[in-house]
C-alpha positions in Angstrom: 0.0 0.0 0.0 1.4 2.7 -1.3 1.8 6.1 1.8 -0.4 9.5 0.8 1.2 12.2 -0.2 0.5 15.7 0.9 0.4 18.3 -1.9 2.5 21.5 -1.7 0.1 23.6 -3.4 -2.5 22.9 -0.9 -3.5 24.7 2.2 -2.7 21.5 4.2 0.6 21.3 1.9 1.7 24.6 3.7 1.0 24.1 7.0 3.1 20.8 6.7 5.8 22.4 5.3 5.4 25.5 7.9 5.6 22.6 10.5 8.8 21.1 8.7 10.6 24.3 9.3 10.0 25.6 12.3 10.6 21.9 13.7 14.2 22.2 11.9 14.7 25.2 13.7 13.6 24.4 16.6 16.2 21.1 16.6 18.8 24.1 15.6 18.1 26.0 18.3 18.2 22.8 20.6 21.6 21.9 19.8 22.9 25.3 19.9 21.0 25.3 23.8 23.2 21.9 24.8 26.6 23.3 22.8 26.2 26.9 24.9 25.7 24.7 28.2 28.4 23.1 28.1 30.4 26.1 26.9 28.4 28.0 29.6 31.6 29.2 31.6 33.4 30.5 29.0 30.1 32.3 27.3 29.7 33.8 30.7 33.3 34.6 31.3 32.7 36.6 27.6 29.8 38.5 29.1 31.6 39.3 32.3 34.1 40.9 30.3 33.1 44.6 30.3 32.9 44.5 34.2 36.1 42.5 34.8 37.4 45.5 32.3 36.1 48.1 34.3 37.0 47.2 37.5 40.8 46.3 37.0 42.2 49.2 37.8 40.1 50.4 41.4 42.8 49.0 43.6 39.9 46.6 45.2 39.8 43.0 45.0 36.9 42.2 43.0 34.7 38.6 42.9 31.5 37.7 41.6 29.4 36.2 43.8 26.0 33.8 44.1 23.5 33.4 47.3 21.6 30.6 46.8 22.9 26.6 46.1 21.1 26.7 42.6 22.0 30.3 41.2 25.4 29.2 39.7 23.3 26.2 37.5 20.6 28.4 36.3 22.7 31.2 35.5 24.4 28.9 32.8 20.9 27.7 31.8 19.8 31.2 31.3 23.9 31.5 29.4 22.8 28.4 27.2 18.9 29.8 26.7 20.6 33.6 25.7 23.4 31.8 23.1 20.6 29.8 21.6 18.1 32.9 20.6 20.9 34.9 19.6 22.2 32.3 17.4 18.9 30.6 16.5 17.2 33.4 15.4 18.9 34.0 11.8 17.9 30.4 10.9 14.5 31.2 12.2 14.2 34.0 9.8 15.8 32.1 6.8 13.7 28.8 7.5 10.4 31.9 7.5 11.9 33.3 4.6 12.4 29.8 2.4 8.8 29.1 3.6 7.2 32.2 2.0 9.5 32.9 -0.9 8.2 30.9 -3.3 5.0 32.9 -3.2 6.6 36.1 -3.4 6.9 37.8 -7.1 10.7 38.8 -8.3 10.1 41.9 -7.4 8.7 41.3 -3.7 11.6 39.2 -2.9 14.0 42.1 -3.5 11.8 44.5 -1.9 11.7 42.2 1.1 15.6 40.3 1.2 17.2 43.6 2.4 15.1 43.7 5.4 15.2 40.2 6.5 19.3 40.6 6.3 19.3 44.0 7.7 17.3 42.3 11.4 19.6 40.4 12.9 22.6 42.7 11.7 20.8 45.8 13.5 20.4 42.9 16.1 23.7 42.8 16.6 24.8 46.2 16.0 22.7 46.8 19.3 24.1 44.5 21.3 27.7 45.1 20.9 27.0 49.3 22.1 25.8 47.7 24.7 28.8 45.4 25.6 31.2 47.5 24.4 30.3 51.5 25.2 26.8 51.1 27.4 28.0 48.6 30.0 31.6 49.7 30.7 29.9 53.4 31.0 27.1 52.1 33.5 29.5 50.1 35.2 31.9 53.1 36.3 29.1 55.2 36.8 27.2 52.6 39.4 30.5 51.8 41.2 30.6 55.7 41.5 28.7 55.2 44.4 30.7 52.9 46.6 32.2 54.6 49.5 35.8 53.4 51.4 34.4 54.7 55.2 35.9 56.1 57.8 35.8 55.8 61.9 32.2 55.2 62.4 30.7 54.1 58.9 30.8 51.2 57.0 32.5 51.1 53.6 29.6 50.8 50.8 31.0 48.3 48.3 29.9 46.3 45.2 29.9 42.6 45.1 27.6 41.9 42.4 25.5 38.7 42.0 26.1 36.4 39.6 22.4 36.1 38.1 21.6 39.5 38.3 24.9 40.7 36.2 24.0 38.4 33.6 20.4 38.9 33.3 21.3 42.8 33.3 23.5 42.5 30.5 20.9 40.2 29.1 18.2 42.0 29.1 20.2 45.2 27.7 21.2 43.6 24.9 17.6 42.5 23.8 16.7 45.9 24.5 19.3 47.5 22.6 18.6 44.7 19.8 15.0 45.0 19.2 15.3 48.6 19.6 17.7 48.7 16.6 14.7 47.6 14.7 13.2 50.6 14.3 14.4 51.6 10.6 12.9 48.0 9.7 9.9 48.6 11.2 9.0 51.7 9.8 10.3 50.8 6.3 7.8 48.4 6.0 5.3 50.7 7.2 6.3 52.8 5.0 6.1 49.7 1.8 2.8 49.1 2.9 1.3 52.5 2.5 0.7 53.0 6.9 2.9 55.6 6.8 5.5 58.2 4.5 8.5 60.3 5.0 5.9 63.6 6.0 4.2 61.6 8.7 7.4 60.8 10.5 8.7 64.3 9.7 5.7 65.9 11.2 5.2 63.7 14.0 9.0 63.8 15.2 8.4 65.4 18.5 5.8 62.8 19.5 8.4 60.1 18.2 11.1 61.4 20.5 9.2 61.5 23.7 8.2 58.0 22.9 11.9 56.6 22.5 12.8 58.4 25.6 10.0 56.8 27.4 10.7 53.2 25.9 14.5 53.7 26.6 13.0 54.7 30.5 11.0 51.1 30.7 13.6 48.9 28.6 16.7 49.9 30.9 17.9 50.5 34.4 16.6 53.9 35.8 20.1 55.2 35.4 20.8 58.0 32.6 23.6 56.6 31.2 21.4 53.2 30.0 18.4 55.3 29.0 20.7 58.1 27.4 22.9 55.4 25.7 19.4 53.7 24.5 17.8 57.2 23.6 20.3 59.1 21.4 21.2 55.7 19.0 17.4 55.3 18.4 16.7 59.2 17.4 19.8 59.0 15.3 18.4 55.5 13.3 14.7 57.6 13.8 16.4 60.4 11.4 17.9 57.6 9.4 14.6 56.0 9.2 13.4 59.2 7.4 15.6 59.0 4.7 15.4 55.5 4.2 11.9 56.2 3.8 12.2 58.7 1.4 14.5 56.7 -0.4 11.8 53.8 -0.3 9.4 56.5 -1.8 10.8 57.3 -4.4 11.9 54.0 -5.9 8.0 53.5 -5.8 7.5 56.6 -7.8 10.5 55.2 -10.4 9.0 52.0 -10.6 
């Protein structure tokens, strides 16, 4: 007996193949998840970098430091969970992008290749200001507030935890990443007609008090996290503009 087929052109077809895919990522992201746990030390050692960096020049004997018998473990599981979505995600987007391409015309598959290779390099654009300007520069600023003491008061000194450094710089670096998405997003809002080049010109001031106020939820309420968050996304916001415009006129040409 000879086993049934499932039809690619159907609607059944698609959600097969949809299935396929994100299945294959999904075992991708897997093995990327075991790979970063057992590289977990040194992945961490990586992210602890920027603080090591800071601090080796105070004159104070520095250590990192966990409070509870599980932290250590879950802190590399969170390590092995962070490499696998930073990794992962690219083949996420190429397995999304294989899955819908065939449907696409010539011309809507270069309208839509730039932006799905521009994501995860604005990704990672964000994170590295983070771990190279935004973390050394919030680092020097919170250890600004340690004290050394004198007769009759205690000396106020860092000794940061373990989990909370790395979810810190975790959670920055997400923020700072799909922050950086910005020109995407509104370049397709722009392809799709929601918005043009006048809108966001006209509507700038509105814009900047609502990056200032997303910069104010996504990061530590410290200026240096919110300013280094704030200034990157009004500069891609003016970028965006022109992009836009750009993005207009080829419509116009075409």
């Amino acid at each position: 007996m000879s086993e049934k087929k499932t039809d690619p052109n159907t609607f059944v077809g698609h959600l097969s193949e949809l299935r396929s895919r994100l299945i294959k990522s999904l075992i991708f992201i897997f093995v990327i998840f075991i790979i970063g746990y057992i590289f977990a030390e040194s992945i961490f050692n990586f992210l602890v970098d920027p603080y090591a960096k800071a601090v080796q020049d105070d004159g104070i004997e520095r250590r990192l430091i966990f409070t509870a018998l599980h932290e250590t473990f879950i802190t590399y599981l969170k390590v092995a969970f962070f490499s696998a979505i930073f990794l992962g995600s690219p083949i996420l987007l190429t397995q999304i992008w294989k899955f819908i391409a065939p449907g696409l015309y010539q011309n809507e598959k270069k309208a839509l290749l730039p932006y799905l290779i521009a994501t995860p390099v604005l990704f990672l654009l964000g994170g590295m200001l983070v771990y190279y300007l935004v973390m050394p520069l919030a680092i020097k600023f919170f250890l600004s507030f340690e004290t050394s003491g004198h007769l009759n008061s205690l000396p106020i000194q860092l000794e940061a935890k373990v989990n909370e450094y790395l979810s810190l710089i975790m959670r920055l670096i997400f923020a700072f990443g799909l922050s950086f998405q910005l020109p995407v997003i509104l370049n397709l809002l722009a392809r799709v007609g929601a918005i043009d080049s006048k809108y966001l010109k006209e509507r700038r001031r509105y814009f900047i008090v609502i990056i200032f106020a997303a910069a104010a939820i996504l990061t530590p309420p410290d200026p240096i996290t919110q300013i280094g968050l704030a200034i990157p996304l009004l500069i891609l916001y003016e970028l965006s503009i022109l992009s836009v415009k750009l993005t207009e006129k080829n419509k116009d040409n075409a």
